[in-house]
N, C-alpha and C positions, 0 to 999 in steps of 0.2 A: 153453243158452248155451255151456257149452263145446265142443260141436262146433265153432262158428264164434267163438270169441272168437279162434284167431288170424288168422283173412280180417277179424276186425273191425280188429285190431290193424295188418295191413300197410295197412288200406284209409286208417285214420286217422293213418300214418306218413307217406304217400303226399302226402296233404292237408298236414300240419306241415309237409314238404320245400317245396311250394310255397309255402305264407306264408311258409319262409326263404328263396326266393327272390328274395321280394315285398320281405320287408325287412330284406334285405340290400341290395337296389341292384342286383343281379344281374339283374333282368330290364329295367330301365332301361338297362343295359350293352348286352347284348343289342341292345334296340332301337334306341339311337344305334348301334351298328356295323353295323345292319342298315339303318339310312337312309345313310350313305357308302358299305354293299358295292355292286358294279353288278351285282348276282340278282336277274332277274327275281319282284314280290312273289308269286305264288304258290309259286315253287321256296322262296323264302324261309319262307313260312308254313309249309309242308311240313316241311322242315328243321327247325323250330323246335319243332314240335309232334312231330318224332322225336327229336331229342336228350331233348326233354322225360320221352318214354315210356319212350325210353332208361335215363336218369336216374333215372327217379322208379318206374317201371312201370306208372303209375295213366292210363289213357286221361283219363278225367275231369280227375285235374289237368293232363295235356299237352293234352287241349283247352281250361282255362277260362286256365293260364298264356300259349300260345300266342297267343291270342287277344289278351289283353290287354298283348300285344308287341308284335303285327302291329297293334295296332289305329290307331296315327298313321299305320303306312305304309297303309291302307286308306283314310283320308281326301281323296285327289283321286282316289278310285277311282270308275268308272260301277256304276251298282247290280247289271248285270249280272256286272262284277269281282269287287265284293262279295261276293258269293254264291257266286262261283266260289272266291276266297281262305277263304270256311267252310267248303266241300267240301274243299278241300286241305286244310287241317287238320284238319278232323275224318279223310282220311285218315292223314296221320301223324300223329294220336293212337294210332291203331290196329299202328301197326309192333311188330312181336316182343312179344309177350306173353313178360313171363317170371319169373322167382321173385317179384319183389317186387309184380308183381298180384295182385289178388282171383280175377280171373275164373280166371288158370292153374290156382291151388290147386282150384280147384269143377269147374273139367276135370277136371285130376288126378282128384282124391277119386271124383267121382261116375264117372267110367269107367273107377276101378280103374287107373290108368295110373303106372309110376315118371316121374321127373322127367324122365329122360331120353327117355323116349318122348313125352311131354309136350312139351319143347323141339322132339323132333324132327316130331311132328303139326301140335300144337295154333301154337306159335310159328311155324314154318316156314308155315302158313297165315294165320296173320293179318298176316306179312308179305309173301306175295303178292297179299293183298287190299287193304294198304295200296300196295303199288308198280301194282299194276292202277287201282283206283280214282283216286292221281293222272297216269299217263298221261290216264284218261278226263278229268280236270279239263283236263290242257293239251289236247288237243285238241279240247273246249269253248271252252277261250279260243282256239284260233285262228277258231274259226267267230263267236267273237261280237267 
């Protein structure tokens, strides 16, 4: 257990931050200013679910907080929408990996890497997976 008790400890920080989000009103906020913005709801899911990873560092909690942001503005959405606004978020859940994720530290550790090689690998790729991926969504949504 001590190997991993602290990826356990940031993973369950990660999680605590989102239920203060939940009940604090904060993600409520959120979503009334994101039914008045005029962004497009994908750009908006996206957004939301990278502030989130931003924030938090935890892909999991900026996919299940985002989700349940975007999820009234998804409501006059075609099934096809649908599905295209869970791909945008699930890719910015994935933008910049960094300190306060699980998965950095288990880069790190297991490939011997300092932090900053870390940032500058591991992070810099998962942020052009995240901006690649939702290109691919909008130009999904223009075909459908």
């Amino acid at each position: 257990m001590p190997p991993i008790a602290g990826i356990l400890l940031i993973v369950g920080a990660g999680g605590g931050f989102k239920q203060t989000l939940v009940d604090s009103g904060v993600g409520k906020v959120i979503g009334e200013a994101a039914q008045g913005a005029n962004v497009p709801v994908l750009v908006l899911g996206w957004l939301i679910a990278v502030g989130i990873r931003l924030a938090t560092g935890s892909a999991t909690v900026a996919t299940i907080s985002a989700a349940g942001i975007a999820a009234p503005l998804a409501a006059g959405l075609s099934p096809a929408h649908v599905a295209l606004l869970v791909l945008a978020i699930g890719a910015g859940s994935l933008f910049f990996s960094h300190v306060n994720d699980a998965g950095f530290w288990l880069v790190k550790e297991y490939l011997g890497m300092s932090v900053g090689e870390t940032i500058r690998s591991w992070s810099v790729m998962e942020a052009i997976i995240s901006v690649v991926s939702f290109c691919c969504v909008l130009l999904l949504g223009l075909v459908v």
